[in-house]
C-alpha positions in Angstrom: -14.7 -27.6 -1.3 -16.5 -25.4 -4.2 -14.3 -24.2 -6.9 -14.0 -20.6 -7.4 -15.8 -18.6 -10.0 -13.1 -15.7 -10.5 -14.2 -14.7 -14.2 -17.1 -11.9 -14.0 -18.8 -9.1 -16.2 -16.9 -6.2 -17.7 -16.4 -3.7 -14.9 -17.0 -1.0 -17.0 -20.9 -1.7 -17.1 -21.2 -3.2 -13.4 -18.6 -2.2 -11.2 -18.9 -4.3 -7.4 -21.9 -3.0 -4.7 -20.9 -2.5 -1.5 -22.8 -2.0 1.7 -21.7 -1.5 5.2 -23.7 -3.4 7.6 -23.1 -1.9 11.5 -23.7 -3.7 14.7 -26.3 -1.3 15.4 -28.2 0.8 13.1 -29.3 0.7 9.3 -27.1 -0.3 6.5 -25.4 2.1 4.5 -24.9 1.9 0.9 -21.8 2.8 -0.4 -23.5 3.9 -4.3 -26.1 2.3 -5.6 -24.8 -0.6 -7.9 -25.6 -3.1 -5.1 -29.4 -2.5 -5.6 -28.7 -2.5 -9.3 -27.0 -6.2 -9.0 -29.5 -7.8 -6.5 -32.8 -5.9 -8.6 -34.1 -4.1 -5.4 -35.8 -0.9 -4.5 -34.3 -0.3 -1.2 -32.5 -2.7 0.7 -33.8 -4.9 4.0 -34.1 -3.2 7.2 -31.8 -5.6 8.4 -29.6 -7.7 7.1 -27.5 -10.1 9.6 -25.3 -11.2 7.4 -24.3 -11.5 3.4 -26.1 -15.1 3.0 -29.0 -13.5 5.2 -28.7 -10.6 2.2 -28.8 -12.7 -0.5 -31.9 -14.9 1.1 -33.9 -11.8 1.5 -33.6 -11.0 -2.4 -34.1 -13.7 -3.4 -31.4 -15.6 -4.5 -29.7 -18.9 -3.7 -26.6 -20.2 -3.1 -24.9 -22.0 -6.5 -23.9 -25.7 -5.5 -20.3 -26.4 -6.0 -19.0 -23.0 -6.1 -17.9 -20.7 -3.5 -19.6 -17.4 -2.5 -21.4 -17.7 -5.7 -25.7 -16.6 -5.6 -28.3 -17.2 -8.3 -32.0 -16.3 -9.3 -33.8 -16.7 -12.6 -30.5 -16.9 -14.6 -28.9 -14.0 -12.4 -25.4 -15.0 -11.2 -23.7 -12.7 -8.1 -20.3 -13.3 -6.4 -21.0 -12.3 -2.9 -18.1 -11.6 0.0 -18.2 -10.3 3.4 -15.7 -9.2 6.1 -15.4 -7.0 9.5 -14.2 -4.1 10.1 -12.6 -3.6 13.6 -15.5 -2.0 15.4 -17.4 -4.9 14.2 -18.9 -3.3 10.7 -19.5 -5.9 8.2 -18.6 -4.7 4.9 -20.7 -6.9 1.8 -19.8 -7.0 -1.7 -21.6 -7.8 -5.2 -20.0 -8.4 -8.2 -21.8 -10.0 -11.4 -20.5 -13.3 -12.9 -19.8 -14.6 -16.1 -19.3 -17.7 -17.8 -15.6 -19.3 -16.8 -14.7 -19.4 -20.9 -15.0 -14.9 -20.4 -11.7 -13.6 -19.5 -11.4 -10.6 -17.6 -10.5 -7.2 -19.6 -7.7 -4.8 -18.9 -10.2 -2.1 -18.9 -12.8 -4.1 -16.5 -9.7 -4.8 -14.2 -8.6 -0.8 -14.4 -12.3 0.0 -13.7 -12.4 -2.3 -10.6 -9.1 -0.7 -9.3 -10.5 2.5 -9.9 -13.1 1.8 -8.1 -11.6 0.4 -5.1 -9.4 3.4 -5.0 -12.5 5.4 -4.4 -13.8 3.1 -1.3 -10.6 3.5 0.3 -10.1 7.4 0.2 -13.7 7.5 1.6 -13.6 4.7 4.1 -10.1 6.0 5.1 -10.8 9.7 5.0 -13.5 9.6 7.8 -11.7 7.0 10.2 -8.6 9.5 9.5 -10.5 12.0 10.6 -11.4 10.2 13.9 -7.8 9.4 14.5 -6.9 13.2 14.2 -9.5 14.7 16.6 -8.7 11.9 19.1 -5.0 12.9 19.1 -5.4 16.3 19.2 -7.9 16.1 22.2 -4.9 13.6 23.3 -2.1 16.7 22.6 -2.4 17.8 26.9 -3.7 21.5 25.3 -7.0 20.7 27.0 -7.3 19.0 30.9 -9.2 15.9 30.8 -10.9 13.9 33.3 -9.4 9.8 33.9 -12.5 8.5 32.0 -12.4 10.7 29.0 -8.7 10.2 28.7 -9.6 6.0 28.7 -12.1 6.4 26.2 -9.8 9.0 23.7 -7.0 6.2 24.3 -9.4 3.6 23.1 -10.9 5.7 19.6 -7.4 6.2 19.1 -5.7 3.0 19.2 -9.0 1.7 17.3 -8.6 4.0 14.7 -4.8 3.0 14.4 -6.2 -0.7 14.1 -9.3 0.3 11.4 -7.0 2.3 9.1 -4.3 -0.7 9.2 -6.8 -3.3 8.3 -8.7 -1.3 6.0 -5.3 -0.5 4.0 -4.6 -4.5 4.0 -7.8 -5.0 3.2 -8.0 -3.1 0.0 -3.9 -3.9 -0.9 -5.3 -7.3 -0.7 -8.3 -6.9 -3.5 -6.0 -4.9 -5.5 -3.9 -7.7 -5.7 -6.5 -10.1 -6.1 -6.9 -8.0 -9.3 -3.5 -7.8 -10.3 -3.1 -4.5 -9.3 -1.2 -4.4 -6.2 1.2 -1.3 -6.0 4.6 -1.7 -5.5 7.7 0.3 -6.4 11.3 -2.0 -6.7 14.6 0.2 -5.5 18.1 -1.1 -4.0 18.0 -1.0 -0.6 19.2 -2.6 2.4 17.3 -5.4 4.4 19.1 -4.3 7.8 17.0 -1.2 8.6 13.6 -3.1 8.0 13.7 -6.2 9.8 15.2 -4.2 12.9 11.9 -1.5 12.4 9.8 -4.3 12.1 10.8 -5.5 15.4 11.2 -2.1 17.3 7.6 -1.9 16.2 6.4 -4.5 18.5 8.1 -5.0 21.1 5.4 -2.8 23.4 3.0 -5.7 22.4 5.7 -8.2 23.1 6.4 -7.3 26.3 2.7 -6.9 27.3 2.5 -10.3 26.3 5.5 -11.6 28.0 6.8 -12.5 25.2 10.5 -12.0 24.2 11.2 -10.6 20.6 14.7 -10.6 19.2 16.3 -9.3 16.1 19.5 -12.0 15.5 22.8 -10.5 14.9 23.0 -9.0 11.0 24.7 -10.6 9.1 26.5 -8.9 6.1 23.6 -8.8 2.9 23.6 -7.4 0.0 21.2 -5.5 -1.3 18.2 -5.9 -3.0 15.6 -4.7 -5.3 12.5 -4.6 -3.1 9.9 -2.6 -2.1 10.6 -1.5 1.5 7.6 -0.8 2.8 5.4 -4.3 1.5 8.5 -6.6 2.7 8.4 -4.7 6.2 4.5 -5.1 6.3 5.1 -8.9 5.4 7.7 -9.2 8.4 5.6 -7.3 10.6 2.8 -9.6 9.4 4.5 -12.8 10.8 5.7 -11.2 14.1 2.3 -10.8 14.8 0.5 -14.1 13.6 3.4 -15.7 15.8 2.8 -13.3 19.0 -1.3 -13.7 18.4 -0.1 -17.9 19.2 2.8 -17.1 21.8 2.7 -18.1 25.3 4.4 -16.0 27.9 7.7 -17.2 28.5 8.2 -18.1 24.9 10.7 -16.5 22.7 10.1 -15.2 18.9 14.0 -14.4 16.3 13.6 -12.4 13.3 16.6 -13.4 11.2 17.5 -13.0 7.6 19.5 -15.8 5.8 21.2 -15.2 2.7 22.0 -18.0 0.0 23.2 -18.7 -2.9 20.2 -17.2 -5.0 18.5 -14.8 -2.5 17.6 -14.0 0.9 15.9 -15.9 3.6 13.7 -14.1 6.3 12.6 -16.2 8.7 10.4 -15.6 11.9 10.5 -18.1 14.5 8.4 -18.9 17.5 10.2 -21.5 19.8 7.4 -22.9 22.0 4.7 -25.3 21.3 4.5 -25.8 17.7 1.5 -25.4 15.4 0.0 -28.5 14.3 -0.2 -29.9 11.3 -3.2 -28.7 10.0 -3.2 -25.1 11.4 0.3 -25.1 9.6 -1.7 -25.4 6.4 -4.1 -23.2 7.1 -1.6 -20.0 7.9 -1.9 -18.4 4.6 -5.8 -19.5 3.9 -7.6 -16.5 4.1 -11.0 -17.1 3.6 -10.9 -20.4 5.4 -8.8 -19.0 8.7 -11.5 -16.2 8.3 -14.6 -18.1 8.5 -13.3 -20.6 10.9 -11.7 -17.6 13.4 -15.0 -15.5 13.2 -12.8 -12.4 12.2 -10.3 -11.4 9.3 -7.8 -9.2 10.6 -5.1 -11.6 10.9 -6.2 -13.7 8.2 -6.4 -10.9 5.7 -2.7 -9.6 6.8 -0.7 -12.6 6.5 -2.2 -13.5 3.2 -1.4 -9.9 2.3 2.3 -10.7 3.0 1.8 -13.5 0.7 1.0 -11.4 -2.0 3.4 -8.6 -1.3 6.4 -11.4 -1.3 5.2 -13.1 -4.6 4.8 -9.9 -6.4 8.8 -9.9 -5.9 9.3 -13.2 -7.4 9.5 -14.5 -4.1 7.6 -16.8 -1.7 6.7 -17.7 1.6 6.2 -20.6 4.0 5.5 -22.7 6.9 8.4 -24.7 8.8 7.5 -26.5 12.4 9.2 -29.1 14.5 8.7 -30.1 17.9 10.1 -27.1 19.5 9.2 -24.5 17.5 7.3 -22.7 14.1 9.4 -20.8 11.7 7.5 -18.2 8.7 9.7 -17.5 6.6 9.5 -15.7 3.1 12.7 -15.9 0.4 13.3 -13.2 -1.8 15.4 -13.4 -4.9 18.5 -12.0 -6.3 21.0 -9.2 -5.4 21.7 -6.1 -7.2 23.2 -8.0 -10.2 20.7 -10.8 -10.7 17.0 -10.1 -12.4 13.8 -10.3 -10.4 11.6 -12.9 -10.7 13.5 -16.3 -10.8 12.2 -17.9 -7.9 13.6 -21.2 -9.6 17.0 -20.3 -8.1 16.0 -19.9 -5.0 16.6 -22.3 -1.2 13.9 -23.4 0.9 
């Protein structure tokens, strides 16, 4: 596989072009520093797809490295995923030479940046979600089909905003950048939300989802809301692979250095190679046809790591276990993931 080229151009003069490409329709340009990196007038009338993009402008794909695009000395990073309703969303960045570091100011631009995709992206689908619900509220008599299809924007919506918030948490940490604020709290009231969550989903699935007995743990220095999102993260990688019938614990462990969240699927066990592959996001993408899930879990990865912590993969012949270990109590410093079990 290609290395990575993850060095580029000071954001401050080129921040990323992105376009959103829909299943239907003509692309939409979100600004204009996309036509700026790729040196067009307008863009294609239709593009299927960013290498179909890049084709069209004329530029090639660099041997060796990964999602990287030249033409006449011009070097692009180029990235694509989906949104739920199918959107493809492209992105250009310039590239530099590997020796160029990356500047605090280019990073804070690039956040910056980001920040301003999401309130836009998430402002309309908001929007959706609201008018949906309040047609939704019973204030107004509906007929069956209507109700079915303000059900489905709904539950879309839901899905849209979730991913798109993963999806920009995700290049935010990619950058660095990831937002997290550390207070004591308790790991009880999480893992038990996390579960109560999805157990609708479980049961539609068959599936039975249990929250082992608490055991007395101390508290911690966390986040709440990023350690939740990574446990809700693994309950649903393991439901998206459970088999009615099957049965998936949440339990926490605590050790001599830190805690221990484990979620376990006890059915037919992932194989070898899809066990290394659970926290590959770009290669789960690309080989599942969709990023969703992909995106999520390795999300979780970042959120847990940003605590010190980390995360793996556990199977035998009954069963797969996720588990993430976070480190310390109240009297012991973050970040000393040396310390901490398996």
């Amino acid at each position: 596989m290609g290395q990575r080229v993850q060095e580029r151009e000071d954001g401050t003069r080129q921040p990323p072009g992105l376009v959103l490409v829909p299943r239907q329709g003509a692309p939409r340009l979100l600004g204009r520093q996309l036509l700026e990196h790729l040196e067009l007038e307008e863009l294609p009338p239709f593009i299927a797809s960013a290498a179909d993009l890049m084709v069209q402008a004329g530029f090639r794909p660099s041997p060796g490295v990964t999602d990287c695009w030249a033409r006449d000395g011009r070097t692009l990073g180029v990235t694509e995923a989906f949104l739920e309703d199918g959107t493809r969303w492209i992105c250009t960045w310039p590239l530099s030479s590997p020796q160029e570091p990356l500047t605090p100011e280019a990073t804070h631009e690039r956040v910056r940046y980001l920040s301003l995709a999401s309130h836009d992206l998430r402002g309309a689908l908001a929007n959706i979600r609201s008018y949906a619900a309040l047609l939704l509220s019973g204030r107004i008599p509906l007929e069956p089909k209507v109700q079915r299809g303000l059900e489905t924007i709904l539950r879309n919506a839901d899905r849209a905003l979730a991913f798109s918030q993963d999806f920009f948490d995700a290049s935010r940490a990619d950058l660095n950048s990831l937002a997290f604020e550390q207070e004591p709290q308790a790991l009880d009231p999480l893992l038990a939300a996390a579960v109560e969550r999805h157990q609708a989903a479980a049961r539609t699935a068959g599936v039975t989802l249990e929250l082992e007995g608490p055991l007395p743990l101390p508290l911690l220095n966390i986040d709440g809301g990023r350690i939740q999102h990574a446990v809700e993260a693994f309950v649903l990688y393991q439901l998206g692979r459970a088999h009615p019938g099957e049965r998936i614990l949440v339990r926490a462990v605590p050790g001599r250095a830190g805690i221990r969240v484990e979620v376990q699927r006890e059915g037919l066990p992932l194989s070898e190679e899809e066990a290394g592959l659970v926290f590959q996001r770009e290669e789960r993408a690309f080989r599942e046809k969709k990023l969703e899930d992909a995106l999520r879990i390795h999300l979780a990865l970042q959120e847990v790591e940003v605590h010190g912590g980390r995360v793996g993969v556990e199977t035998d012949t009954a069963s797969t276990t996720l588990y993430l270990s976070l480190p310390g109590t109240l009297s012991q410093e973050l970040g000393g993931p040396a310390a901490l079990h398996p």
